[in-house]
C-alpha positions as MATLAB code, in Angstrom:
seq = 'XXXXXXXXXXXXXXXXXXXXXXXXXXXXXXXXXXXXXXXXXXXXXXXXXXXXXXXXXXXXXXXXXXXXXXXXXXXXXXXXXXXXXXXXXXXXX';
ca = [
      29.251  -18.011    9.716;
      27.967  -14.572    7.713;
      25.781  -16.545    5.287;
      24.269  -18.468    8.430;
      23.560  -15.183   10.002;
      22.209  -13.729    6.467;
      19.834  -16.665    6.366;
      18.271  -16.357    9.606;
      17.203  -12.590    9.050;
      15.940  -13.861    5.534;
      13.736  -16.223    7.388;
      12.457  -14.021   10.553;
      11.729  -11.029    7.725;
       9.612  -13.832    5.605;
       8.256  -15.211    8.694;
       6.977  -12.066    9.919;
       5.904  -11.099    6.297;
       3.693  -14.330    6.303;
       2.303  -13.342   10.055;
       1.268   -9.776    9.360;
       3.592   -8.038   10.487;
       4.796   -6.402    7.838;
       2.442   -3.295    6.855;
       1.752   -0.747    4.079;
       0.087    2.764    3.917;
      -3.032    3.122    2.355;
      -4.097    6.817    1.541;
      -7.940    6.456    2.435;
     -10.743    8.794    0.190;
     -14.256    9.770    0.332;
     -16.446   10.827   -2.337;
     -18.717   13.642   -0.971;
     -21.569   13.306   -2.517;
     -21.738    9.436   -2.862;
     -19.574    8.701    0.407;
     -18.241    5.552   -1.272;
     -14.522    5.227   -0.003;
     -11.984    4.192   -1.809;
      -8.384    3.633   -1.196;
      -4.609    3.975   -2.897;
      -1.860    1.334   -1.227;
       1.583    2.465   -0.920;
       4.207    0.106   -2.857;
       5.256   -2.288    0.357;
       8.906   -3.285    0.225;
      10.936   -0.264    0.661;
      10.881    3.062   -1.263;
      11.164    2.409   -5.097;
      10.761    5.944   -7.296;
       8.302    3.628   -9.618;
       6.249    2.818   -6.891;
       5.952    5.916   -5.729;
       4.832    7.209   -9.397;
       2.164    5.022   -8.981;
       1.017    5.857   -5.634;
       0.831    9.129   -6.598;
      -1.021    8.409  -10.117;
      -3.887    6.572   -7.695;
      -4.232    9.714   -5.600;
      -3.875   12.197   -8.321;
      -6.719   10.290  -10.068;
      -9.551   10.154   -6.931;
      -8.839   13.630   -5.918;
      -9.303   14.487   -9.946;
     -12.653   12.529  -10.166;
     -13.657   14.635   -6.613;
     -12.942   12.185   -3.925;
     -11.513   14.152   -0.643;
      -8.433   12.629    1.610;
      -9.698   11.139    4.710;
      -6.900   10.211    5.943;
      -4.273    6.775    5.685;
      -4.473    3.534    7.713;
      -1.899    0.898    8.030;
      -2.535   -2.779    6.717;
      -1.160   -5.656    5.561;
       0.017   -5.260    1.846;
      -2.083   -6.789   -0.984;
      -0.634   -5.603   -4.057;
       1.427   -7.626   -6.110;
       3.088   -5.800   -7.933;
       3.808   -1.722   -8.011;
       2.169   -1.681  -11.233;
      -1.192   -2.422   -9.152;
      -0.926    0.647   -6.766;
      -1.748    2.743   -9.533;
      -5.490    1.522   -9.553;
      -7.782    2.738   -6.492;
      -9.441   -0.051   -4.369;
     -11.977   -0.124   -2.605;
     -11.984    0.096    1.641;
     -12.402   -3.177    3.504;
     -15.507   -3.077    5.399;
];
């Protein structure tokens, strides 16, 4: 009876994974003298101290190269992997 119960959460989670419902942080920037935005995606999936490393490698990078926080938005995740946090992206228009 456990493992049918297991299986149904496994399958609402993945269902509401594959609807959207599951979001991600995104720390947003803004360069101020080009305005182009660009944006650093928080590992989705639960805290993880690698992912975390890398979300903060992707901010520590923009804010290096002059970019200013403009704040974070919530989205869908599209990284793969936490490996692929580390690299800015840029905003969706």
């Amino acid at each position: 009876m456990t493992n049918v119960k297991v299986m149904k959460c496994g399958l609402i989670l993945g269902g509401l994974f594959l609807a959207g419902c599951i979001t991600t942080n995104y720390a947003v920037y803004k360069h101020p003298v080009t305005g182009e935005v660009l944006e650093c995606e928080q590992a989705a999936g639960g805290p993880s101290i690698y992912g975390e490393v890398k979300y903060a490698e992707c901010k520590t990078s923009l804010e290096q190269r002059g970019y200013v926080r403009a704040g974070t938005v919530q989205r869908a995740p599209t990284a793969t992997s936490a490996s692929e946090t580390a690299t800015p992206k840029p905003a969706p228009r």
